[in-house]
Biopython code that builds the backbone (N, CA, C, O; Angstrom):
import numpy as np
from Bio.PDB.StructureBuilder import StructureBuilder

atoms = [
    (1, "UNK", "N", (-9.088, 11.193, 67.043)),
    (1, "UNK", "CA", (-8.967, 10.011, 66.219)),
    (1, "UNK", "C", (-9.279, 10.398, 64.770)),
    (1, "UNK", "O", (-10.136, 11.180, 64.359)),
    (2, "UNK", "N", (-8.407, 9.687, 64.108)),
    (2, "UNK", "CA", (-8.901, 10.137, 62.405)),
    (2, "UNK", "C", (-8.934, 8.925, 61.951)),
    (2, "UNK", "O", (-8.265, 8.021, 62.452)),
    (3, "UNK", "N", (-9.754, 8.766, 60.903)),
    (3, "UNK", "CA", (-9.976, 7.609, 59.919)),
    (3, "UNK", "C", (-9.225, 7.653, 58.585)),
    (3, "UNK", "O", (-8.789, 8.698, 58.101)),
    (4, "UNK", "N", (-9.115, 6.526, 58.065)),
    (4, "UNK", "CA", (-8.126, 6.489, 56.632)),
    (4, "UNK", "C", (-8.577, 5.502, 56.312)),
    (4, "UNK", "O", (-8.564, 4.413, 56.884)),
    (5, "UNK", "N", (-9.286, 6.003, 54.771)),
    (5, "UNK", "CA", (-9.335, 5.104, 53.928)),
    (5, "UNK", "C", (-8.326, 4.485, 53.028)),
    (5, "UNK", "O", (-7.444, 5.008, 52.348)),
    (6, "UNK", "N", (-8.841, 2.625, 53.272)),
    (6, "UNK", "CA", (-7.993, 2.424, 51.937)),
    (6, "UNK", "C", (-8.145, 1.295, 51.826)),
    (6, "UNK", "O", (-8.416, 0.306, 52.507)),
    (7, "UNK", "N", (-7.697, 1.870, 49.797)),
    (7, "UNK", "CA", (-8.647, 1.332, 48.799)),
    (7, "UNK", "C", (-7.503, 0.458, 47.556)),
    (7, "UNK", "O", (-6.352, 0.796, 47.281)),
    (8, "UNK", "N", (-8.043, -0.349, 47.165)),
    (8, "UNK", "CA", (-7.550, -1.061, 46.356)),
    (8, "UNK", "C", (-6.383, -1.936, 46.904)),
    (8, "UNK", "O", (-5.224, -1.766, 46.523)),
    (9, "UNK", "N", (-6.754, -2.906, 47.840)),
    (9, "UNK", "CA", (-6.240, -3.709, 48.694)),
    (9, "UNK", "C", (-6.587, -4.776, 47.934)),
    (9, "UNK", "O", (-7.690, -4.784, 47.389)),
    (10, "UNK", "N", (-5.621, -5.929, 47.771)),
    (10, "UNK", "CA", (-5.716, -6.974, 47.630)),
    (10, "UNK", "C", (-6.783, -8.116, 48.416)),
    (10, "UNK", "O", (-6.746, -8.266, 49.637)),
    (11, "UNK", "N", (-7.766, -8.916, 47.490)),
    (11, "UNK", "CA", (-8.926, -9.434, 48.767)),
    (11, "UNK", "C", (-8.653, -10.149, 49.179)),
    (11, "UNK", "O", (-9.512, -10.996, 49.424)),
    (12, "UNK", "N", (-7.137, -10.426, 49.628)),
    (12, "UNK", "CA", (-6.625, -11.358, 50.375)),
    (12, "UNK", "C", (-5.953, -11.217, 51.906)),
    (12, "UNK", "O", (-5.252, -11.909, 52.645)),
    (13, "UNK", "N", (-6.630, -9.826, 51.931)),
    (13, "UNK", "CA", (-5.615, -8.592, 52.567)),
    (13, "UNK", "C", (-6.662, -9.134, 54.213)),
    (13, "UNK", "O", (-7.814, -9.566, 54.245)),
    (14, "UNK", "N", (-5.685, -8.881, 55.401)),
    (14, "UNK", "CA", (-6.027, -9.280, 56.622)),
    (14, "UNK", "C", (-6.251, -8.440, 57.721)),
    (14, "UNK", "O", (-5.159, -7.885, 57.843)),
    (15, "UNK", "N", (-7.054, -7.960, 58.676)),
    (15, "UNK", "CA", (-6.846, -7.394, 59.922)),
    (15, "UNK", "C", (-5.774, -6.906, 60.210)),
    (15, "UNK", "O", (-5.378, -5.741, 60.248)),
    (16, "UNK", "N", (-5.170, -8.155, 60.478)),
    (16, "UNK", "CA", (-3.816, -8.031, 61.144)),
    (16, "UNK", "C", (-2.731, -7.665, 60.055)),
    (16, "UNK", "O", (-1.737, -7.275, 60.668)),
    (17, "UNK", "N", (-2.552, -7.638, 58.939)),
    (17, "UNK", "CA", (-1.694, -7.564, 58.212)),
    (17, "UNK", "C", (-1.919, -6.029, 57.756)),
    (17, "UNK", "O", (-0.897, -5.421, 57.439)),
    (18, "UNK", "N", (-3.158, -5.335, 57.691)),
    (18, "UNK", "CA", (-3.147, -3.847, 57.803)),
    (18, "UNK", "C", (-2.774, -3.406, 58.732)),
    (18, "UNK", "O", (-2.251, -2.319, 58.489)),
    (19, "UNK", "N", (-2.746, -3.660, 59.748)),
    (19, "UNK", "CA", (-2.820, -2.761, 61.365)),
    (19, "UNK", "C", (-1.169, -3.193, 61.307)),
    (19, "UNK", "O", (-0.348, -2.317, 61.580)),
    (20, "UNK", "N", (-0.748, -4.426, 60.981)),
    (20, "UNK", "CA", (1.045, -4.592, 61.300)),
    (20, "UNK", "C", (1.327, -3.031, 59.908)),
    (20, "UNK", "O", (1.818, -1.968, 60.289)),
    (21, "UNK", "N", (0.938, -3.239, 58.532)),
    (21, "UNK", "CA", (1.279, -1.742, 57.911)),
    (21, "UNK", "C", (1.400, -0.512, 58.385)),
    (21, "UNK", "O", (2.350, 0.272, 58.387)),
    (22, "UNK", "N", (-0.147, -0.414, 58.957)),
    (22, "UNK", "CA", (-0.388, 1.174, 59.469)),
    (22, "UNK", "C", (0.418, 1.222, 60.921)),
    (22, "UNK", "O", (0.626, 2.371, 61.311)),
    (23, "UNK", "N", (0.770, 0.452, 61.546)),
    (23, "UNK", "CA", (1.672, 0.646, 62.941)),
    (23, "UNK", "C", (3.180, 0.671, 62.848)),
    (23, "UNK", "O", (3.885, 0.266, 63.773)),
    (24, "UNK", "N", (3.681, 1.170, 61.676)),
    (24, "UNK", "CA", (5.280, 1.413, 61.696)),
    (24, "UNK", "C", (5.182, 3.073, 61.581)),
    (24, "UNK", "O", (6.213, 3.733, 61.709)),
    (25, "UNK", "N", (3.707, 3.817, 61.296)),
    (25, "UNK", "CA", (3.764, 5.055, 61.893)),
    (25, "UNK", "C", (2.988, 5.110, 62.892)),
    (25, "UNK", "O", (2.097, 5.889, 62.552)),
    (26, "UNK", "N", (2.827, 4.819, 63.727)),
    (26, "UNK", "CA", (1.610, 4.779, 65.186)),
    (26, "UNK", "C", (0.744, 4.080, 65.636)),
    (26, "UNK", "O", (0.385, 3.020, 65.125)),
    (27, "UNK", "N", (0.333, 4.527, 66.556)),
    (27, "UNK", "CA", (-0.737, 3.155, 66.989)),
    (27, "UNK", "C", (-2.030, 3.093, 66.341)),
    (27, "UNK", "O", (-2.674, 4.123, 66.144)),
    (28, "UNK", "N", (-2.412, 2.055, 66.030)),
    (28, "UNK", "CA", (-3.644, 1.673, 65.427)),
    (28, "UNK", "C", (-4.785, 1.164, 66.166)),
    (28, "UNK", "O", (-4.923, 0.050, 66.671)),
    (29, "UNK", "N", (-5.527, 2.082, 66.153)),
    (29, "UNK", "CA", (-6.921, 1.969, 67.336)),
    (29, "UNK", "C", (-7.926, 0.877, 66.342)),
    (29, "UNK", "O", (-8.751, 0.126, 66.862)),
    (30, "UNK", "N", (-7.761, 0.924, 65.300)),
    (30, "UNK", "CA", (-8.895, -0.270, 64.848)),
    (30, "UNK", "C", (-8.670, -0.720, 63.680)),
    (30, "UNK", "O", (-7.889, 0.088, 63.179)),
    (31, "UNK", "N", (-8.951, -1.769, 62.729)),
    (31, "UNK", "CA", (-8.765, -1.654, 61.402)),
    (31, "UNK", "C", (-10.479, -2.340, 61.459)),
    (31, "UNK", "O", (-10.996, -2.931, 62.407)),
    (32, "UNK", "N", (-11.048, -2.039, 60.203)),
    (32, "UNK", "CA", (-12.099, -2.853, 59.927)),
    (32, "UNK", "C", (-12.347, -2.658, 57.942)),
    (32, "UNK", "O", (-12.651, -1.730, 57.193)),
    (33, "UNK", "N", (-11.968, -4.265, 57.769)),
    (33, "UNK", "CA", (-11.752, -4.608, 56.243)),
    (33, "UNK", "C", (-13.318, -4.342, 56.251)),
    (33, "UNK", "O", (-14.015, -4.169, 57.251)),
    (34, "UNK", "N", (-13.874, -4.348, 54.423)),
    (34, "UNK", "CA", (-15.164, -4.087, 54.254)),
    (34, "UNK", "C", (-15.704, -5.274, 53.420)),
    (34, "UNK", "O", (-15.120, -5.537, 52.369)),
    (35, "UNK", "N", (-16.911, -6.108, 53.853)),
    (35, "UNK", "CA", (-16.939, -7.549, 53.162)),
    (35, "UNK", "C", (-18.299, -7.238, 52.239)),
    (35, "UNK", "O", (-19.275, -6.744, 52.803)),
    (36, "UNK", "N", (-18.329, -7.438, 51.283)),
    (36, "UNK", "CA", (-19.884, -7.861, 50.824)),
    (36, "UNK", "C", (-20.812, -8.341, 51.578)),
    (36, "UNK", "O", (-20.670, -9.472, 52.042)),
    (37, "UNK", "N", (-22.160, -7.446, 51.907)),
    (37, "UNK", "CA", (-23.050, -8.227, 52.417)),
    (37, "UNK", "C", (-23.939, -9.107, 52.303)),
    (37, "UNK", "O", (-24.665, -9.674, 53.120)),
    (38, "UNK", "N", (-23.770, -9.190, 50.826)),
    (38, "UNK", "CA", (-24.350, -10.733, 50.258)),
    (38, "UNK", "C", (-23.356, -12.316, 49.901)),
    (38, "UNK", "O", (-23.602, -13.393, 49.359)),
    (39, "UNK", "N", (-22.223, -11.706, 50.528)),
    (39, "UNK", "CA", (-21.687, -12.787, 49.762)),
    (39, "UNK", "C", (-20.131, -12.953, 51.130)),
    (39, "UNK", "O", (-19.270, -13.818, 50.973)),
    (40, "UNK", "N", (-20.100, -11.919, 52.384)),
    (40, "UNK", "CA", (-19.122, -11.979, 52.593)),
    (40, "UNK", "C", (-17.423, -12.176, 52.399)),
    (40, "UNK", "O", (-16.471, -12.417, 53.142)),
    (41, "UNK", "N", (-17.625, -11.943, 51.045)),
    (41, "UNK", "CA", (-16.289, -11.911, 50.244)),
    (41, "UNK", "C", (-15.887, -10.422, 50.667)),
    (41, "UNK", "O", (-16.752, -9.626, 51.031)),
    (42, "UNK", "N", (-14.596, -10.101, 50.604)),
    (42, "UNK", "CA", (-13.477, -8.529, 50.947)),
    (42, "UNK", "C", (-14.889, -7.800, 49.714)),
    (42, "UNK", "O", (-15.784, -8.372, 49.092)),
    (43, "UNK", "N", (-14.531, -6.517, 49.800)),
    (43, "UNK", "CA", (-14.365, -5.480, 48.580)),
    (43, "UNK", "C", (-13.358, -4.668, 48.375)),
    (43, "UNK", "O", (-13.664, -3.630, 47.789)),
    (44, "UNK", "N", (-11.957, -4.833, 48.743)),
    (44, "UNK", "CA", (-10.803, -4.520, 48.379)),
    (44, "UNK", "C", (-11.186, -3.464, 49.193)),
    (44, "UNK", "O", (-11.762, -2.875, 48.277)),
    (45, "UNK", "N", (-11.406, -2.486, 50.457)),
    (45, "UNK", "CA", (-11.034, -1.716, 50.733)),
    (45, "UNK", "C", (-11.103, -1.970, 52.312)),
    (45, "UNK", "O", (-11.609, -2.986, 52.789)),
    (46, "UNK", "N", (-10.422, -0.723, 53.231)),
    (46, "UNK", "CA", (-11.297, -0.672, 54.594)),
    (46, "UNK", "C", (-11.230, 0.396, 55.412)),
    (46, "UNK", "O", (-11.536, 1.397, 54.763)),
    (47, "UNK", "N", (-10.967, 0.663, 56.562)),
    (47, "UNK", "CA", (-10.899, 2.301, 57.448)),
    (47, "UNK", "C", (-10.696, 1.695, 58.510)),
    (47, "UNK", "O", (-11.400, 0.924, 59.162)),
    (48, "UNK", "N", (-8.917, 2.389, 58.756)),
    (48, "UNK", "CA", (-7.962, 2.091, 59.864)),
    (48, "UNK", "C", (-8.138, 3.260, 60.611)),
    (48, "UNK", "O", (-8.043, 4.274, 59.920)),
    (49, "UNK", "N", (-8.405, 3.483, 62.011)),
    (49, "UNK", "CA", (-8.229, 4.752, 62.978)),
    (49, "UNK", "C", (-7.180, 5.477, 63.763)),
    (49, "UNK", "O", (-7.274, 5.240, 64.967)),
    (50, "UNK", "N", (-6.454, 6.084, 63.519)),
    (50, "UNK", "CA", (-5.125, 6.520, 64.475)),
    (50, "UNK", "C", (-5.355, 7.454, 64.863)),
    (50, "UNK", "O", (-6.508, 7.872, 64.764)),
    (51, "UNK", "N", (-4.274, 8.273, 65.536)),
    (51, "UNK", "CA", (-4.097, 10.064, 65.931)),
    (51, "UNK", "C", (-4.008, 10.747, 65.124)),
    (51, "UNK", "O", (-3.242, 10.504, 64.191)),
    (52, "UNK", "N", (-4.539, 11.538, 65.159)),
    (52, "UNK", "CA", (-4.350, 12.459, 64.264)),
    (52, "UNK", "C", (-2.953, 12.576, 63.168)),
    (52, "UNK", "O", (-2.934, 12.599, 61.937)),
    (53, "UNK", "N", (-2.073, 12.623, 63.952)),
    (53, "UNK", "CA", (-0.712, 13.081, 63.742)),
    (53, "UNK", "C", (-0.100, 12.097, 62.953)),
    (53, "UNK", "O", (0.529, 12.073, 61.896)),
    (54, "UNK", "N", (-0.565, 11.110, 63.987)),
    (54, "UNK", "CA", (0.133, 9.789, 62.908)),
    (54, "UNK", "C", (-0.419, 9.141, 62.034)),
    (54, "UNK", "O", (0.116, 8.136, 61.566)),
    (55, "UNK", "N", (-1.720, 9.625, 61.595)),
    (55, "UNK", "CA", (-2.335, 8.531, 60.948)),
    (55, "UNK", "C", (-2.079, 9.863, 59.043)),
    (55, "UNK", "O", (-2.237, 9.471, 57.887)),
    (56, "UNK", "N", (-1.660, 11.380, 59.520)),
    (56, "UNK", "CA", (-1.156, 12.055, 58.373)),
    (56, "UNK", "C", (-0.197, 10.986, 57.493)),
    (56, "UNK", "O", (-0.357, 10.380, 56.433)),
    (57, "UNK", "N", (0.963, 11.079, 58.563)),
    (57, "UNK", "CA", (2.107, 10.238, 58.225)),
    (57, "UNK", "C", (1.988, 9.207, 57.522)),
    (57, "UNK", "O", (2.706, 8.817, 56.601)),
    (58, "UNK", "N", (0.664, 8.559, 58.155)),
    (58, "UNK", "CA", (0.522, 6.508, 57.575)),
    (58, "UNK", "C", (0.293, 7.235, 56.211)),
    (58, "UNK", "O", (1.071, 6.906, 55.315)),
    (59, "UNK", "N", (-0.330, 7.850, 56.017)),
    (59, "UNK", "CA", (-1.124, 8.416, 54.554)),
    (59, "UNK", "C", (-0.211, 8.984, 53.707)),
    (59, "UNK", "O", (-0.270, 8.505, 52.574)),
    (60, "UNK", "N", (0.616, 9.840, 53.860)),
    (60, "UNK", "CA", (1.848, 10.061, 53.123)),
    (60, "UNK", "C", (2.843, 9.265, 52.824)),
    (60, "UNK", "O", (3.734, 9.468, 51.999)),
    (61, "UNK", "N", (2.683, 8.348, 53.508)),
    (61, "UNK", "CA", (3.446, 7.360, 53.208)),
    (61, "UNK", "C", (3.691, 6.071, 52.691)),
    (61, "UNK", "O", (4.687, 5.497, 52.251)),
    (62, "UNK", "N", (2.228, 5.704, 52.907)),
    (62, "UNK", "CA", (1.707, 4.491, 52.345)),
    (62, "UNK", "C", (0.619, 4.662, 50.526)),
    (62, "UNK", "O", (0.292, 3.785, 49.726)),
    (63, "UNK", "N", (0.424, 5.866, 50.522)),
    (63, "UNK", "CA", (-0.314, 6.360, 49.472)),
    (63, "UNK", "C", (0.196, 5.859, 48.066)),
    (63, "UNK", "O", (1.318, 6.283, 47.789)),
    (64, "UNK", "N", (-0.308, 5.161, 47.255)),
    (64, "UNK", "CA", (0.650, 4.541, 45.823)),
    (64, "UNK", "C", (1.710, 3.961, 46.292)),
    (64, "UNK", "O", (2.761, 4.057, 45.657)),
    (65, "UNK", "N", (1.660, 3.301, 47.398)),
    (65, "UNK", "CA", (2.923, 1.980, 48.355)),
    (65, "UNK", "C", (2.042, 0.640, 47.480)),
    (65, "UNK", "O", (0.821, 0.508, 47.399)),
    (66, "UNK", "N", (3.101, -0.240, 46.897)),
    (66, "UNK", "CA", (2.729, -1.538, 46.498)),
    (66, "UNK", "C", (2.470, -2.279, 47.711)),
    (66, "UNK", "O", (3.215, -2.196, 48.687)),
    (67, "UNK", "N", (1.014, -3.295, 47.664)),
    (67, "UNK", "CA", (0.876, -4.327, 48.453)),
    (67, "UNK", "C", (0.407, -5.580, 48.141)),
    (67, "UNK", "O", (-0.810, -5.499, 47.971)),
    (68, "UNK", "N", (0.831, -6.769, 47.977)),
    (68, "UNK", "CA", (-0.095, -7.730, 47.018)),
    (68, "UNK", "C", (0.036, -7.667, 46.063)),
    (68, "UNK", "O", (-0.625, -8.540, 45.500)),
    (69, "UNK", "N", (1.003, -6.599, 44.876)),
    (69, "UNK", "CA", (0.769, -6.340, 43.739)),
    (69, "UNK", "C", (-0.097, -5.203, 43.064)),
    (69, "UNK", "O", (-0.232, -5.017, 41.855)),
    (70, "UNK", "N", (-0.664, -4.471, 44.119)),
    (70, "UNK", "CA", (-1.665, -3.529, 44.197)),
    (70, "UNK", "C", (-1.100, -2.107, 44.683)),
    (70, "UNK", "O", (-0.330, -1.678, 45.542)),
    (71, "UNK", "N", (-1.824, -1.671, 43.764)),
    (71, "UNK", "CA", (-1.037, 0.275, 44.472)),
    (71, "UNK", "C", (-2.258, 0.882, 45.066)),
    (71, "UNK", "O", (-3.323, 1.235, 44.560)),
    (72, "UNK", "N", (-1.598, 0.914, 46.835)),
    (72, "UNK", "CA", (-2.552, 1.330, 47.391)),
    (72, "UNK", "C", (-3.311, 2.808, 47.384)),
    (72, "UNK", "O", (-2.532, 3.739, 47.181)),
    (73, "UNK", "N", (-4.429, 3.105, 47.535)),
    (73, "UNK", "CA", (-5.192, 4.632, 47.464)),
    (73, "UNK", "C", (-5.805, 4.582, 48.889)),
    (73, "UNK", "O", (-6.760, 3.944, 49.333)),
    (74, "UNK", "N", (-4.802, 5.611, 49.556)),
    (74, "UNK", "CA", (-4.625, 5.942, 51.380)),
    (74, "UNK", "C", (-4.638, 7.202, 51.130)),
    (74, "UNK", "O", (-3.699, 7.773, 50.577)),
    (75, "UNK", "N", (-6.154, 8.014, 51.671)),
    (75, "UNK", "CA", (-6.509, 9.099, 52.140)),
    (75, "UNK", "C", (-7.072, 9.263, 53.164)),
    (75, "UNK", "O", (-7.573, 8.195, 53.518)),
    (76, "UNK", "N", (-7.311, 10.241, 54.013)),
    (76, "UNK", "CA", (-8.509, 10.777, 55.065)),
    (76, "UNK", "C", (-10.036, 10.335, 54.480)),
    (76, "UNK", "O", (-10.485, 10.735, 53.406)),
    (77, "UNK", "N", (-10.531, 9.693, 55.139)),
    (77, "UNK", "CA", (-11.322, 8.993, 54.728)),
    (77, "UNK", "C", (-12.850, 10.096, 55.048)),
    (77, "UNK", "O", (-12.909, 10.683, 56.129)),
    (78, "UNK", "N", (-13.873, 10.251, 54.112)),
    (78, "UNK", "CA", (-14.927, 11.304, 54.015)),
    (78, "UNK", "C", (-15.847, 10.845, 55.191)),
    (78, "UNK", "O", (-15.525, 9.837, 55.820)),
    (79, "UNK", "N", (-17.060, 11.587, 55.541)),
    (79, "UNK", "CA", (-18.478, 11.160, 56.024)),
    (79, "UNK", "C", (-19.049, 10.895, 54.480)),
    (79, "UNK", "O", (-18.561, 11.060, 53.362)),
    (80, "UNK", "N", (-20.147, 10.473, 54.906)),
    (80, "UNK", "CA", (-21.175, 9.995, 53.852)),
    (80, "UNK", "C", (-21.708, 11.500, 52.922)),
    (80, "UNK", "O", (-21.702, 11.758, 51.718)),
    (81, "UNK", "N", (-22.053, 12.117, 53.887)),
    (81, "UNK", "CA", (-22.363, 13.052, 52.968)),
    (81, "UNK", "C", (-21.171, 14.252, 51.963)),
    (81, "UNK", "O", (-21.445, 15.212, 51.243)),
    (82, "UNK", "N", (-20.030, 13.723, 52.292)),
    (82, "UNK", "CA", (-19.411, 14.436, 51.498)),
    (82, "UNK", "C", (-18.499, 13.794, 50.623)),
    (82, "UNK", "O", (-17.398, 14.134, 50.190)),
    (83, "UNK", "N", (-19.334, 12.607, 50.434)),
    (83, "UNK", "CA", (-19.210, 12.029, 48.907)),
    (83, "UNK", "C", (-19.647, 12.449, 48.132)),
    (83, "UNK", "O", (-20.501, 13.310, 48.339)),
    (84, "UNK", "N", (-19.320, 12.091, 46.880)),
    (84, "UNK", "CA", (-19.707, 12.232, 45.888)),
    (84, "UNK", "C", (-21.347, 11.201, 45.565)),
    (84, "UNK", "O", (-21.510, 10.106, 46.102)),
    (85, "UNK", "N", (-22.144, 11.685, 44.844)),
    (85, "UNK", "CA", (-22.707, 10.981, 44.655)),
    (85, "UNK", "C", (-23.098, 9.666, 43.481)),
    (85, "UNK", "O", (-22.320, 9.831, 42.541)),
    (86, "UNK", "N", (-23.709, 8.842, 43.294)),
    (86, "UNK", "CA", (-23.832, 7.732, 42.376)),
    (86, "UNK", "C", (-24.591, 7.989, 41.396)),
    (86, "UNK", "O", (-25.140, 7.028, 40.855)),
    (87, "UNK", "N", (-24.895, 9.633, 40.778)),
    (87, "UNK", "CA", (-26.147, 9.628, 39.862)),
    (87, "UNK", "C", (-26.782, 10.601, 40.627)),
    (87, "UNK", "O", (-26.582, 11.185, 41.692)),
    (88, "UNK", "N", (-28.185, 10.573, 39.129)),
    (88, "UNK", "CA", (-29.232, 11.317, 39.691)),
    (88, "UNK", "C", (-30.639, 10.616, 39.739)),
    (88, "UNK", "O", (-31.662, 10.814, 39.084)),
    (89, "UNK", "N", (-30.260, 9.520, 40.980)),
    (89, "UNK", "CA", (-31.143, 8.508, 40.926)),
    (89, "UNK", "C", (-32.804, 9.349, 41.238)),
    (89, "UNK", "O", (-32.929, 10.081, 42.221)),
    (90, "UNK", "N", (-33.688, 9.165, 40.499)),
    (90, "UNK", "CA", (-35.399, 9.686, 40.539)),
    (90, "UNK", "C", (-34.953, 11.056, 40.033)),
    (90, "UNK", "O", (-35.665, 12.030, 40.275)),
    (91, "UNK", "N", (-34.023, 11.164, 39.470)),
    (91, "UNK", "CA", (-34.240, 12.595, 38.297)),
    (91, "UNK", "C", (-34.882, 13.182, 37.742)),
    (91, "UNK", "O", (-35.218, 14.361, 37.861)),
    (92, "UNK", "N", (-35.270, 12.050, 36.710)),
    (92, "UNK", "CA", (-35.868, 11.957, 35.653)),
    (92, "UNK", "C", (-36.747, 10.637, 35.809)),
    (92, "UNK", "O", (-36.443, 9.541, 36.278)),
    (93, "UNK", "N", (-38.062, 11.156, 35.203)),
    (93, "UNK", "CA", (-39.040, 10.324, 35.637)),
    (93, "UNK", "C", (-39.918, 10.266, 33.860)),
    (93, "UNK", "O", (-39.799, 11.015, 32.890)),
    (94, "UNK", "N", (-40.817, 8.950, 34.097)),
    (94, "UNK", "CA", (-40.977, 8.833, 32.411)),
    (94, "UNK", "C", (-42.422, 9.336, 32.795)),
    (94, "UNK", "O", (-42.833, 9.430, 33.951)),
    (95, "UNK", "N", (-43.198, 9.675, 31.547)),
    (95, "UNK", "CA", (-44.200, 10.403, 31.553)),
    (95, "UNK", "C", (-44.873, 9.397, 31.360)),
    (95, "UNK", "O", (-44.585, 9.115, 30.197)),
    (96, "UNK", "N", (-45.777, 8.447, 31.806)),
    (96, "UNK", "CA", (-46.235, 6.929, 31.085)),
    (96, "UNK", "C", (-48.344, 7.806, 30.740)),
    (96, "UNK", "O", (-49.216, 7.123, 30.202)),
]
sb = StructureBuilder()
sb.init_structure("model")
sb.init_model(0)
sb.init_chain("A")
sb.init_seg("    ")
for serial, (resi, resn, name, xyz) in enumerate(atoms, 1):
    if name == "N":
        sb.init_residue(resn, " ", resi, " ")
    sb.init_atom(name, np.array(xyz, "f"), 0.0, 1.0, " ", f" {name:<3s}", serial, name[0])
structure = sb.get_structure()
């Protein structure tokens, strides 16, 4: 199973209306949109699961594909740790 991110989805964007996208190249084992946890509103993105094989394809193919008005950003989606990070949060510390 591989994961694919993707980003810059319209926050109007649905379950079902990703998984009908990502299933004109294969089957789609899951979609799960990503909501704010304070506010349950979208955050424009989410991580759809396929085969390997086909979920290359969804990604080549759907990558900078208009949706909503939006140009989508569809890659292999990372683990946590091989993000990038947000800073150098406790870096630098003040001398008080």
């Amino acid at each position: 199973m591989k994961t694919i991110y993707v980003g810059n989805l319209p926050f109007s964007s649905t379950q079902a209306e990703i998984s009908d996208l990502f299933g004109r190249y294969g089957t789609v084992h899951s979609v799960n949109v990503i909501n704010d946890k304070e506010t349950g509103r979208p955050r424009g993105f989410a991580f759809v699961e396929m085969d390997p094989d086909e979920a290359l394809k969804a990604i080549d193919a759907l990558n900078g594909t208009e949706l909503g008005g939006r140009s989508l950003r569809v890659n292999e989606a990372r683990t946590r740790e091989e993000r990038g990070g947000g800073g150098n949060r406790g870096a630098y510390r003040r001398n008080d």
